[in-house]
C-alpha angles and dihedrals in degrees: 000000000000110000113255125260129204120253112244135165110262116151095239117108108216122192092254105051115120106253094238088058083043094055090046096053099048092042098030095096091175099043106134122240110222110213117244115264113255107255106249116251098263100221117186115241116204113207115209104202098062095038084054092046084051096047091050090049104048083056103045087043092055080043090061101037083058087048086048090059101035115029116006128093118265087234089059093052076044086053096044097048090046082059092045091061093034093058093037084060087051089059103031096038101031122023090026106034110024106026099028100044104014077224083161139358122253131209111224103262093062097048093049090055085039087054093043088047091057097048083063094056097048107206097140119294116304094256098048076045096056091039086055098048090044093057089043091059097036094056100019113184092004133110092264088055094102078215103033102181098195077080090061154265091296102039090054102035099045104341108080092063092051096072148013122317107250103260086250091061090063096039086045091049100058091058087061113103100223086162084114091060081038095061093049113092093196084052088045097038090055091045093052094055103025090126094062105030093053106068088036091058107025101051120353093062091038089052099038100059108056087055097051103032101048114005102269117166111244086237090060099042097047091049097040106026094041126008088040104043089041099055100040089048089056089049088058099047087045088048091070092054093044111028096032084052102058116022126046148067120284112205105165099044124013096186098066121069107226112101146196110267117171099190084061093045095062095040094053099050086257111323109112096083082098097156094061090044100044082052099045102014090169097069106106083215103064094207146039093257135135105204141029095250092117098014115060099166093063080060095053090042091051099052098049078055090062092054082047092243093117118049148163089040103194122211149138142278133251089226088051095045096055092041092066095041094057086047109045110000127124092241092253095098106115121257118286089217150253102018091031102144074218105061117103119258087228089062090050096042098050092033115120119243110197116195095005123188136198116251 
C-alpha cells in the first residue's frame, strides 16, 4: 500500500485523478498554485547507547573468538555454530522469506520454531524486521532505504543503527500494509513480549547451557555462546546490505545496485545472490541455483515442504529468468545452452551429437 499524498493544485494531470479534479484544473484559469514545501535539513543524529552496546560487543566478541581457540570445549564452539546457523535460519527462512516477501506459506509448527529462531537472533521482533526490509525494497538506495548504501560501506553495514532513521525512512514506513504480520498471532505474540522473550531466549538459555549440560565455564559460554555467535551472526546479516550492495555481477539487472556475491552468500545462508532477489524478491529461493551449495536455507525450506509444512513455494520461471537477462543483464549470466552466442566454439566444435539428422 503506497503512503498517501495530499492532494494539491499542480498543474500536472496524472492517470488517477478523479475526472472532476481533472476538468477544474484544466478550466479553473484563476486556481492558485501552491508553491512546493522546502525539504527539511536532514542532520545526522548519533545515537550513544547503541554505539556503546556495538563497541562492547565487538570486544567482547574478538575476546570470545580468542576463548573459542585456546580454552572452550569443543562441544561448546559445536553449540555456538549450531546457533549461528539456527538463528541465520530465523532471519533467512522467517523475517526475510516467509514474512517479508510471503515468498511461501507456513503451518504453524514451523513458524513458531522460525519465530523462536529469530529471537535468538535479535535483530528486532519479526514484524518491525519485515517493515524495515519492505520499505528497503520498495525504495532501494534512496532516503527512505533504512541502509542506503549509496551513503556508504559503514553506514549500511553497521551505520545506519548507530544513529536516527532519516526522517523518510519513517514517512516512508507508515504507507507499508503490514495487515498480513497483523493477522498472525505467532508474529503478534513475539512482538508483544519481545522484551521478554529476547534475553530469555538470545543470550540466558545460550549461556546457561554450556555451563549445566557439559561443564563450561560461565566465562566461555557468555563470550562464545553468546557475545560471539551473536555478533558474528549480525555481520553476516549486515554483509548482505552493505557487500551485496556494492560488489558483484548482475546478471539479471545492470541498472541496481545489489549483486551476486557468492562469499556472502555463503556466509548468509544464501542470501547474498542479491541481483536475482532485488529483481524477483518474491522467489523463495532467492537465487538460480540448482543446489543448496551456497543457499542453505532453500534446503531447509525445501525439506519442511516435503513434510508439507511448508507449502505454495513461489518462484520463478527458466523462460523469465532468461527474458530479463537478455533484457537487462550485465552479460555475465552463464550460457542458456546449445545455441548461447556465448558458448565456446570449442565446445561446438568437440560436442557429441547423438542421432543426428540432416536439416
Amino acid at each position: 500500500m503506497a503512503p498517501s499524498t495530499a492532494s494539491t493544485p499542480t498543474g500536472v494531470l496524472f492517470e488517477d485523478d478523479p475526472v472532476e479534479q481533472l476538468e477544474a484544473r484544466l478550466h479553473n484559469d484563476h486556481e492558485q498554485i501552491s508553491p512546493p514545501k522546502p525539504a527539511k535539513e536532514y542532520r545526522r543524529r548519533l545515537v550513544w547507547r547503541n554505539i556503546i552496546l556495538f563497541v562492547y560487543l565487538h570486544l567482547a566478541a574478538l575476546y570470545g573468538a580468542y576463548l573459542a581457540l585456546t580454552s572452550a570445549k569443543l562441544l561448546t564452539d559445536i553449540w555456538a555454530f549450531l546457533l549461528y546457523q539456527a538463528t541465520g535460519l530465523g532471519i533467512t527462512a522467517g523475517a526475510h522469506r516467509l514474512w517479508a516477501h510471503r515468498s511461501y506459506k507456513a503451518k504453524w509448527p514451523l513458524r513458531v520454531i522460525l519465530v523462536i529462531f529469530n529471537t535468538i537472533a535479535f535483530q528486532n521482533h519479526v514484524y518491525e524486521w519485515a517493515r524495515d526490509h519492505r520499505v528497503h525494497h520498495k525504495y532501494t538506495e534512496t532516503n527512505a532505504d533504512p541502509h542506503n548504501a549509496k551513503r556508504g560501506f559503514f553506514f549500511s553495514h553497521i551505520g545506519w543503527l548507530l544513529c536516527r532513521k532519516h526522517p523518510d525512512v519513517i514517512e516512508k514506513g507508515k504507507g507499508i500494509d503490514m495487515s498480513d504480520l497483523e493477522q498472525d498471532p505467532i508474529v503478534v505474540f513475539q512482538r508483544k513480549y519481545y522484551l521478554i522473550l529476547m534475553p530469555l531466549f538470545c543470550f540466558i538459555i545460550p549461556t546457561v547451557v554450556p555451563v549445566y549440560c557439559w561443564g563450561e565455564t560461565w566465562i566461555n559460554a557468555w563470550f562464545i555462546a553468546a557475545m560471539f555467535r551473536y555478533t558474528f551472526t549480525l555481520n553476516m546479516t549486515w554483509l548482505v546490505n552493505s557487500a551485496a550492495h556494492m560488489w558483484g555481477d548482475r546478471p539479471y539487472d545492470k541498472y541496481i545496485n545489489p549483486s551476486e556475491n557468492k562469499g556472502v552468500s555463503m556466509m548468509a545462508l544464501g542470501e547474498g545472490w542479491h541481483n536475482y532477489h532485488h529483481v524477483f524478491p518474491w522467489d523463495y529461493k532467492t537465487s538460480e541455483l540448482g543446489d543448496y551449495s551456497a543457499n542453505t536455507t532453500t534446503a531447509f525450506i525445501d525439506f519442511f515442504s516435503k513434510l508439507g509444512w511448508a507449502y505454495d513455494l513461489k518462484t520463478v520461471s527458466p523462460e523469465m529468468i532468461k527474458k530479463r537477462a537478455e533484457r537487462t543483464g550485465d552479460g555475465s549470466h552463464p550460457v542458456w545452452g546449445w545455441g548461447d552466442k556465448d558458448i565456446p566454439s570449442e565446445d561446438i566444435q568437440e560436442a557429441v551429437v547423438i542421432n543426428k539428422k540432416d536439416d
